[in-house]
Backbone as a printed PyTorch tensor [residue, N CA C, xyz], in Angstrom:
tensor([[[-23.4050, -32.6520,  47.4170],
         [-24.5390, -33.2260,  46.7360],
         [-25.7330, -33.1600,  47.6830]],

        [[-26.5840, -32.8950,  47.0810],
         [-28.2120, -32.4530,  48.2050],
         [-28.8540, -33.9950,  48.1180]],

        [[-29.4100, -34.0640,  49.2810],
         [-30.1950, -35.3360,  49.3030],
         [-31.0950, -36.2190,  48.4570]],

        [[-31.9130, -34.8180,  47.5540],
         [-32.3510, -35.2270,  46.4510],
         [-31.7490, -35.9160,  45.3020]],

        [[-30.7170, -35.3220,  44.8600],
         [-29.5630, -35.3430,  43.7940],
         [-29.0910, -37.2740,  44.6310]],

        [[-28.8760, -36.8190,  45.5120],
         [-28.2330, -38.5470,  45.8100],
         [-29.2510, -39.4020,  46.1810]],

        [[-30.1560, -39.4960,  46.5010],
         [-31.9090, -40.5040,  46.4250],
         [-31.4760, -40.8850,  44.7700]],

        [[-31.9480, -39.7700,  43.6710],
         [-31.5240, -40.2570,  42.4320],
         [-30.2460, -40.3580,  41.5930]],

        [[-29.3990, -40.3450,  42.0320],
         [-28.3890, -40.8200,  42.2900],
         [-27.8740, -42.9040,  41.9060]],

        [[-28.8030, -42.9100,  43.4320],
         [-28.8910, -44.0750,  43.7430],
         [-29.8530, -44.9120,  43.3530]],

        [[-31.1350, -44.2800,  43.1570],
         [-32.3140, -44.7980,  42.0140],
         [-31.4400, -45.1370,  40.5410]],

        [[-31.0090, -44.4520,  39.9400],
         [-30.5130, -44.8580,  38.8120],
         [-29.3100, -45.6390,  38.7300]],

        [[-28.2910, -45.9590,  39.8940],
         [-27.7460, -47.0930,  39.8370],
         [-28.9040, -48.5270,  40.2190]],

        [[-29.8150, -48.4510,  40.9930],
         [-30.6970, -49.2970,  41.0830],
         [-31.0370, -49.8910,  39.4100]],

        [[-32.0390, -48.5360,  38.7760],
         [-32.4570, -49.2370,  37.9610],
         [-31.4940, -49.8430,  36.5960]],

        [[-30.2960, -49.5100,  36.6600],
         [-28.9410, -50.0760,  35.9000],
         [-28.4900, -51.4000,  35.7860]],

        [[-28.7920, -51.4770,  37.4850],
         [-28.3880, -52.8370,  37.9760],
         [-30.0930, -53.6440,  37.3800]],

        [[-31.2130, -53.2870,  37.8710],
         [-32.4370, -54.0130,  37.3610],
         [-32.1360, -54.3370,  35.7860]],

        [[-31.6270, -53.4200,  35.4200],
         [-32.3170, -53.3270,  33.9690],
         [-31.3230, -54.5580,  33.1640]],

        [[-29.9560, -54.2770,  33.6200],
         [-28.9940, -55.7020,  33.3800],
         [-29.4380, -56.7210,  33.5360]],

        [[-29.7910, -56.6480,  34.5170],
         [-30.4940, -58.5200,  35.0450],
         [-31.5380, -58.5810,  34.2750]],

        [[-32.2360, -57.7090,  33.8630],
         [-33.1900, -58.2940,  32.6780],
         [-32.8630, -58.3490,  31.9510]],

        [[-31.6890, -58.2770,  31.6000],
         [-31.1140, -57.9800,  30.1640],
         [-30.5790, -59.9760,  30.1400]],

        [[-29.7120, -60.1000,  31.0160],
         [-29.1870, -61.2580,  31.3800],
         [-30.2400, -62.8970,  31.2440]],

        [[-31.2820, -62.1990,  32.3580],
         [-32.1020, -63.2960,  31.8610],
         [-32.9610, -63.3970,  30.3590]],

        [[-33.2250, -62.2170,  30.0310],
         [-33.9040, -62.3040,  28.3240],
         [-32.1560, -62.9840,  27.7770]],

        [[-30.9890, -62.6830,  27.3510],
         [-30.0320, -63.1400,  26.8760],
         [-29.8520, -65.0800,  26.9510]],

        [[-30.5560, -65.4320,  28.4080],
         [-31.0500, -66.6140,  28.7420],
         [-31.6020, -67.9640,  28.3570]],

        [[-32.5220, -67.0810,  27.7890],
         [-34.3170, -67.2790,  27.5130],
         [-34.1330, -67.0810,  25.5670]],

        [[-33.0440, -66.6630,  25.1140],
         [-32.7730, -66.7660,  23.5900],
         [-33.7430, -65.2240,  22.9070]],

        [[-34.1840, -64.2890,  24.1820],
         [-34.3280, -63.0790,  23.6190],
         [-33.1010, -62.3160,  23.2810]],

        [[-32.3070, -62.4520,  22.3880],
         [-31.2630, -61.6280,  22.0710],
         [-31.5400, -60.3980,  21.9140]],

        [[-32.8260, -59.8810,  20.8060],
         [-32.8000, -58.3820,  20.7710],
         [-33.7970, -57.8520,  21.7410]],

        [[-34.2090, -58.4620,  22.6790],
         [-34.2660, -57.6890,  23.7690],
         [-33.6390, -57.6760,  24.8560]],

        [[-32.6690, -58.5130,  25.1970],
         [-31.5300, -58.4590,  25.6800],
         [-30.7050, -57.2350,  25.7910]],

        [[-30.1690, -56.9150,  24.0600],
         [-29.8260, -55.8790,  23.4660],
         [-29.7780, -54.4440,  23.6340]],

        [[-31.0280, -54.5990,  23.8200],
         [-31.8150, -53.1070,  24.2740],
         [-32.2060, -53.3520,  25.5200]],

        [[-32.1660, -54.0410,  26.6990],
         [-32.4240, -53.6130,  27.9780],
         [-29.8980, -53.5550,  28.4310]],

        [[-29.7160, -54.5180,  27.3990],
         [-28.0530, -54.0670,  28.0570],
         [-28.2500, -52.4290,  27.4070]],

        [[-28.4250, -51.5880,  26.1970],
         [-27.9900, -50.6860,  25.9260],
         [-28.7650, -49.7720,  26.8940]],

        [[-30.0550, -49.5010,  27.5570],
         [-30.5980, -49.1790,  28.3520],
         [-30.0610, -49.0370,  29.4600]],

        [[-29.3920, -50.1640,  30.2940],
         [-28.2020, -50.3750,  31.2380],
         [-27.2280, -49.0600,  30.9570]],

        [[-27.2250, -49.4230,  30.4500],
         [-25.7560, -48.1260,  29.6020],
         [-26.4000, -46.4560,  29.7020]],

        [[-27.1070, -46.6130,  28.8730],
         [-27.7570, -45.2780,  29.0530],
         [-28.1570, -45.1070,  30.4550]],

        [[-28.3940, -45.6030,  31.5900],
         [-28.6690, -45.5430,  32.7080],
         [-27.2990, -45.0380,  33.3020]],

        [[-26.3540, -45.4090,  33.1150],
         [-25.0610, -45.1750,  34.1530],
         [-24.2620, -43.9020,  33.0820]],

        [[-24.5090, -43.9320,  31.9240],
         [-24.4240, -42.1180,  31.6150],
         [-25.1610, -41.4450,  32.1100]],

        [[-26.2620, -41.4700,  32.5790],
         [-26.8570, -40.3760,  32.9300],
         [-26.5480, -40.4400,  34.7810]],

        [[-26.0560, -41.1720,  35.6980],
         [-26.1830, -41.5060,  36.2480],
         [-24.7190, -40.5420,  36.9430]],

        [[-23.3190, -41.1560,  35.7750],
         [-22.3240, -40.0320,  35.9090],
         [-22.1190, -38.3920,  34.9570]],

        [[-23.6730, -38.5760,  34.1860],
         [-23.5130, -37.0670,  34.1680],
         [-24.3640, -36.4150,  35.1340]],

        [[-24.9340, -37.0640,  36.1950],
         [-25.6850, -36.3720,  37.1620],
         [-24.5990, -35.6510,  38.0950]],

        [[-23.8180, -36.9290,  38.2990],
         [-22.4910, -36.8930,  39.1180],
         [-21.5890, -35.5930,  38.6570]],

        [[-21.4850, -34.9420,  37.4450],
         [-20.7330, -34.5950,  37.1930],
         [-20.9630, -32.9650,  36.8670]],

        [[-22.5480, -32.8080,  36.7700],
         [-23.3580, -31.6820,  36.8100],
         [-23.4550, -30.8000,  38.1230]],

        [[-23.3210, -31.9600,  39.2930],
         [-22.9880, -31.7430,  40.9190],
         [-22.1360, -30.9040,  41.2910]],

        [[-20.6270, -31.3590,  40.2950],
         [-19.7660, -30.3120,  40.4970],
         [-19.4590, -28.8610,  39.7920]],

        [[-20.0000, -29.2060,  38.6690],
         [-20.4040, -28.0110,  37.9120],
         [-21.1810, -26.6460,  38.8580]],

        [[-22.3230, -27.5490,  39.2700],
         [-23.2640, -26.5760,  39.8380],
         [-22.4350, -25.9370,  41.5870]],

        [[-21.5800, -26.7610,  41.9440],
         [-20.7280, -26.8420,  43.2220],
         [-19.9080, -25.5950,  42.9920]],

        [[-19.0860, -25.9590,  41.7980],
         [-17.8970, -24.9870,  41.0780],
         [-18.9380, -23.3450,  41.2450]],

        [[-19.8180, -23.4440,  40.0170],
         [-20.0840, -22.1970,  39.8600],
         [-20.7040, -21.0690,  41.0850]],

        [[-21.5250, -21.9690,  42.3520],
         [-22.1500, -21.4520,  43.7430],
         [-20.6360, -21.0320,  44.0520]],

        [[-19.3280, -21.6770,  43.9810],
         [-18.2070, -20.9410,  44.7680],
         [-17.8050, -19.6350,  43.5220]],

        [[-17.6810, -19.7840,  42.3350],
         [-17.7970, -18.8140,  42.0300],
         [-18.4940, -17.2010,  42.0950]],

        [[-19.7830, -17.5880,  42.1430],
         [-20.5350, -16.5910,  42.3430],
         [-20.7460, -15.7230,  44.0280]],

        [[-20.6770, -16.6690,  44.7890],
         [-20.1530, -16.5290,  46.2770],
         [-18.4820, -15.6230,  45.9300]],

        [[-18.2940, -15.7710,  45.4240],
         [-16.3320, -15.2470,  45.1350],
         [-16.7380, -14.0140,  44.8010]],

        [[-17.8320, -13.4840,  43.7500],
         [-17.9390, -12.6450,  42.6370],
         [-18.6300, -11.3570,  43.8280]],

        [[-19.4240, -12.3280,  43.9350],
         [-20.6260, -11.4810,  45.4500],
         [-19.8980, -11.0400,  46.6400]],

        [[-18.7290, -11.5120,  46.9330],
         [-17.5970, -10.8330,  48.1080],
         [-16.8010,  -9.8810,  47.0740]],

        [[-16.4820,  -9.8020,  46.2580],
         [-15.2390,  -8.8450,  45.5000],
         [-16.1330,  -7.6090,  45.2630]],

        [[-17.7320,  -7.7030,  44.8060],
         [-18.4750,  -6.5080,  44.7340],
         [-18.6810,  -6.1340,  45.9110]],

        [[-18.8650,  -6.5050,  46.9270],
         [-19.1310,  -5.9100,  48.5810],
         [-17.8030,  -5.5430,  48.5270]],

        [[-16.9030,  -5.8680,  48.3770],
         [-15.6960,  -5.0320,  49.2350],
         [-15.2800,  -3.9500,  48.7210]],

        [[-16.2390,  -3.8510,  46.7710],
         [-15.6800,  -2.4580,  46.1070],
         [-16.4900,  -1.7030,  46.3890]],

        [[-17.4980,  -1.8600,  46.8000],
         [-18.4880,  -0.7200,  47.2250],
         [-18.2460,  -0.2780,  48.6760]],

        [[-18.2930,  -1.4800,  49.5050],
         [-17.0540,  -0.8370,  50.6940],
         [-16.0030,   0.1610,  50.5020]],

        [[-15.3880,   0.0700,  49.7390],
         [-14.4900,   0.7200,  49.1330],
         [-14.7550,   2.3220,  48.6250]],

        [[-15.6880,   2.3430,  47.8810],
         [-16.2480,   3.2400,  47.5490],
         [-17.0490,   4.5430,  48.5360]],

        [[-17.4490,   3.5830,  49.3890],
         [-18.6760,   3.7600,  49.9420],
         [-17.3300,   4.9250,  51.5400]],

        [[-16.3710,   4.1130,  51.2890],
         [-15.8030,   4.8450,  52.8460],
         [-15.0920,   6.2970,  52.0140]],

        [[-14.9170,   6.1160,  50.3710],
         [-13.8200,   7.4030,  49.7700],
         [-14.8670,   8.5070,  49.5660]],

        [[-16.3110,   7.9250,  49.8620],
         [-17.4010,   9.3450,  49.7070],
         [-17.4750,   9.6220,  51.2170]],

        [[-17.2670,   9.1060,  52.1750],
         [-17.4870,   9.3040,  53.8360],
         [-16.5340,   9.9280,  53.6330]],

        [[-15.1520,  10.1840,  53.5970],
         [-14.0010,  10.4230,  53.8170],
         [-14.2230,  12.2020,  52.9090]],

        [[-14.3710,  12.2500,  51.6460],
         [-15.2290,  13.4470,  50.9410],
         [-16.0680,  14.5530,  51.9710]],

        [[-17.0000,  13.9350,  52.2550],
         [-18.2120,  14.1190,  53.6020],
         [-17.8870,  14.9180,  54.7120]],

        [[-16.8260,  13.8850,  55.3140],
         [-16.1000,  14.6640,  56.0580],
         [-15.3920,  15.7640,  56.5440]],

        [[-15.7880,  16.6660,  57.4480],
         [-14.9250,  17.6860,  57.5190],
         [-13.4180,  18.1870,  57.6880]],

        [[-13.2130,  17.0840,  58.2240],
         [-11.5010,  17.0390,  58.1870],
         [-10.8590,  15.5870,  58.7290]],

        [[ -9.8500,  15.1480,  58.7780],
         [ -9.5060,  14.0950,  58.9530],
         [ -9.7720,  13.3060,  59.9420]],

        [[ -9.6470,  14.3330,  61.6160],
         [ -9.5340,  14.4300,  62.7510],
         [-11.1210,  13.6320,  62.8200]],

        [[-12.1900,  14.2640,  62.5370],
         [-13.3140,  13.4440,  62.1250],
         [-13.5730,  12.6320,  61.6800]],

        [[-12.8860,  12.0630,  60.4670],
         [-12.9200,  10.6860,  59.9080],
         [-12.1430,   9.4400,  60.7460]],

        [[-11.0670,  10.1780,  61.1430],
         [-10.2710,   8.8620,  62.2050],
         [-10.7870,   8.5590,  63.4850]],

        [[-11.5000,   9.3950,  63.9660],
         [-12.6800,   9.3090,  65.2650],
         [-13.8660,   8.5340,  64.5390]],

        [[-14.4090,   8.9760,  63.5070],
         [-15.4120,   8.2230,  63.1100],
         [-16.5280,   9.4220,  64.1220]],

        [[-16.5270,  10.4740,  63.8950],
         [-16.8520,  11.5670,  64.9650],
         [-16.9260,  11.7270,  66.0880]],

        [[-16.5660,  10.5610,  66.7510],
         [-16.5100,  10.2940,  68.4470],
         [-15.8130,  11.9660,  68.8410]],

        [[-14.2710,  11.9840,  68.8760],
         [-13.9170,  12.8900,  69.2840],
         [-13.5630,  14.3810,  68.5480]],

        [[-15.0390,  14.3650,  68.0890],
         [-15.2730,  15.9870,  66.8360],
         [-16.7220,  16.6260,  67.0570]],

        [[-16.2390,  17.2450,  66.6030],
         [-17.1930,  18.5850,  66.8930],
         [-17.8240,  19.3340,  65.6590]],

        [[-18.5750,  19.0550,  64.5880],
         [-18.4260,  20.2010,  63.4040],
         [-19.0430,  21.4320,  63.7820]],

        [[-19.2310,  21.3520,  64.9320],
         [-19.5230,  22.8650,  64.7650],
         [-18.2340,  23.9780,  65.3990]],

        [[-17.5310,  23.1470,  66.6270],
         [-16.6480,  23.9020,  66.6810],
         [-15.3240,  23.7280,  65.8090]],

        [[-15.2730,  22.7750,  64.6760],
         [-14.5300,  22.2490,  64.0210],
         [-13.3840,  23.5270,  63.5650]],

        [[-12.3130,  23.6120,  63.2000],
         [-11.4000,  25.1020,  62.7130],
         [-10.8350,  24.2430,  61.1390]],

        [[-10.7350,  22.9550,  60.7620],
         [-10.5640,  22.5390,  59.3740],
         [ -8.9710,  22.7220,  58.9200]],

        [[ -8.3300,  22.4860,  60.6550],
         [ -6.9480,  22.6950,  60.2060],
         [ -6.1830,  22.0130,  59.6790]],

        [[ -6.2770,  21.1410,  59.2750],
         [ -5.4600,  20.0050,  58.2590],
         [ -6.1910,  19.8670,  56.9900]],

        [[ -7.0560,  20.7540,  56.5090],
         [ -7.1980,  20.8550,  54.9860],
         [ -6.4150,  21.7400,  54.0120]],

        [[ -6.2050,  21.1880,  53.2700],
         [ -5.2320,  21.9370,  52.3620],
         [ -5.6550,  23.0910,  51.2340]],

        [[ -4.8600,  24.3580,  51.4440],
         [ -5.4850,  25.0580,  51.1440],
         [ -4.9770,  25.6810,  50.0520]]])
């Protein structure tokens, strides 16, 4: 959860808890229907409060997803990317050196199949 997300978070259990106690003292004071509507307010405060909570992990879930999705495409193009080097290549002896110990010009291409 990012700092922001939990500041309001915690703002809206604040104003849950405010909004009860006004609810409590109007209930008091013989305001029943505004009582009413600052308890249902209360309420609506702590739904939104655990669907913030619960959007957190949603948004948590899908960053590991897409992080998952974004490594499986790098490794197929890796993939890809070494079976056209390997193509490229003049013969094996070159590809397993990675050309360190090759030569294409004096290369003879003796392990290609002919």
């Amino acid at each position: 959860m990012t700092p922001s997300a939990r500041a309001l978070w915690w703002l809206y259990l604040a104003a849950a808890f405010l909004t009860t106690r006004c609810a409590a003292i109007s209930a008091e004071h013989g305001a029943l229907w505004y009582a009413a509507g600052l308890y249902a307010t209360g309420l609506l405060l702590l739904v939104a409060l655990t669907r913030e909570y619960l959007a957190a992990d949603d948004r948590r879930a899908a960053a590991r997803r897409a992080e998952r999705a974004a490594r499986l495409r790098a490794l197929q193009d890796e993939r890809v990317l070494s079976w056209q080097a390997l193509e490229r290549s003049c013969c094996l002896r070159g590809w397993e050196s990675r050309g360190a110990a090759h030569d294409p010009c004096s290369c003879t291409r003796k392990d290609e199949n002919a």
